[in-house]
N, C-alpha and C positions, 0 to 999 in steps of 0.2 A: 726890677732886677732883670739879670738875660733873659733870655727864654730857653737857657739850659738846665739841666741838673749837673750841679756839683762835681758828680761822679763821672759824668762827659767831660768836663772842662780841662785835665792834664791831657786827654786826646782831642780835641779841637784844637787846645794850645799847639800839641805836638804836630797837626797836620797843618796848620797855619806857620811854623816855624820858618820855614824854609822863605816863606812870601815875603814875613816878618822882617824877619834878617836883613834879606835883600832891601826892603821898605827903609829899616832906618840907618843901613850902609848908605844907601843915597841920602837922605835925611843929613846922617853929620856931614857930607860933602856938601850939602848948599842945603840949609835952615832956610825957607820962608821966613818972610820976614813978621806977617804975624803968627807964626807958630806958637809961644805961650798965650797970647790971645786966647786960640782957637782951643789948643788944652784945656786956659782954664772954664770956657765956655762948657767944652763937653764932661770934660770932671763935673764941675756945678751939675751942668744937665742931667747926667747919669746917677748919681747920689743924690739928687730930688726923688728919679725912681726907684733908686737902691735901699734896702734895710737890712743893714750889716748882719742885725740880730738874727737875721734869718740862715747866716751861710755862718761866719766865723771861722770857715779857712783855713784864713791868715793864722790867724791863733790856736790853731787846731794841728796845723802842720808846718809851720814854720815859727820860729822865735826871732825880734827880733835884737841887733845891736843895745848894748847898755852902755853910754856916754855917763863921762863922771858926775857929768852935774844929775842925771836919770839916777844915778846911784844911791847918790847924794839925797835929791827929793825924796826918794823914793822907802828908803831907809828912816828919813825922819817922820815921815809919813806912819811908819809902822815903830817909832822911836825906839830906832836900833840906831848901831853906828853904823856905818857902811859896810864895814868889813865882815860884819855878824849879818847887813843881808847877802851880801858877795859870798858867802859862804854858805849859805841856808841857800839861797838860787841861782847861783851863777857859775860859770864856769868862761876859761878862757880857750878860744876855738885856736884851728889853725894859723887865725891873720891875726893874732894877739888882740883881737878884741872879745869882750864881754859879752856871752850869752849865757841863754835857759839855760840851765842844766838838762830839762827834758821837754819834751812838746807833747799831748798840747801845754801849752800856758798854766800855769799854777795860778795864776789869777783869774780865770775863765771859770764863769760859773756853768751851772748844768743851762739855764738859760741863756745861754750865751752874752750872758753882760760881763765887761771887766770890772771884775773887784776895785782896780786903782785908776780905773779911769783918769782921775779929775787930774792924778798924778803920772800916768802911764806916762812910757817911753817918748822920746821924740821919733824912733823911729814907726812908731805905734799913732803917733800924732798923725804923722805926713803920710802912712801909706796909702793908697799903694804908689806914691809917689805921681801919679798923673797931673798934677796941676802946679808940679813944680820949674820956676823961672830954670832957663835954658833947659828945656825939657832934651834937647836931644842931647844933650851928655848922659843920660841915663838908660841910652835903649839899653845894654844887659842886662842890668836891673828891669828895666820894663820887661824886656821877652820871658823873663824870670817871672815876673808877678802874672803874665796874663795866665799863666797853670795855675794860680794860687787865688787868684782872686775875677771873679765871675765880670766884676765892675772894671776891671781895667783891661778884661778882654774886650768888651761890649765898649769903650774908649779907644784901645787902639783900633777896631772894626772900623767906627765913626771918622776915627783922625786920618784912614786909609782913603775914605769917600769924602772926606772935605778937606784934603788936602795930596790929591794925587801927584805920586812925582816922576 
């Protein structure tokens, strides 16, 4: 995992911002061409060293997106219908999509394991989104995730040094 605490990480993000920005404004103007390559290299790389169990975050201070089909599982999983669990957890945010009602996470245990794992969200699946194909459509989301998640600050650090522009 980094070599920070948690509780540094919204201010390293924040003093990195400015560099960041700059970084993947150039970035969507001319993509290297192995750019997903090299993501999914240092994703892999960094989640070898990484144990999620250890920080929880993500789920600790952000919720995320619930897709119909995530509803859907996720509800038969606990053999409700949808709407009794959209109702029990969910709430519709500004951009009309489906979140927590509260954070942290209602399936986060004290040990930080997810309860619905095996079912959890997709957007719970892929985060913090680092290893995903055309990775440079997603710097806002990225410069978002590196305050929230230790791993995908310590990623875009690496993708800075193996991929200067």
């Amino acid at each position: 995992m980094a070599n920070f605490q948690i509780d540094t990480l919204a201010k390293l993000a924040k003093d990195k911002h400015i560099e960041n920005k700059k970084y993947f404004d150039k970035l969507k103007k001319k993509q290297p061409k192995n750019l997903d390559y090299v993501m999914q290299d240092l994703h892999e790389a960094e989640f070898k060293r990484t144990d999620c169990l250890n920080c929880a975050n993500c789920c600790k201070t952000t919720g995320p997106l619930f897709t119909s089909a995530d509803i859907e599982r996720i509800a038969k999983h606990f053999k409700q219908k949808p709407q009794q669990f959209i109702d029990q957890y969910l709430h519709i945010d500004d951009e009309n999509d489906y979140v927590l009602k509260s954070v942290p996470c209602a399936f986060l245990n004290a040990e930080n394991y997810c309860m619905i794992y095996d079912v959890r969200p997709k957007a719970c699946r892929e985060f913090p989104h680092t290893d995903r194909k055309k990775f440079y459509q997603i710097s806002d989301l990225t410069l978002k995730n590196v305050a929230i998640c230790p791993a995908a600050f310590t990623i875009v650090e690496e993708m800075k040094k193996k991929l200067p522009l």
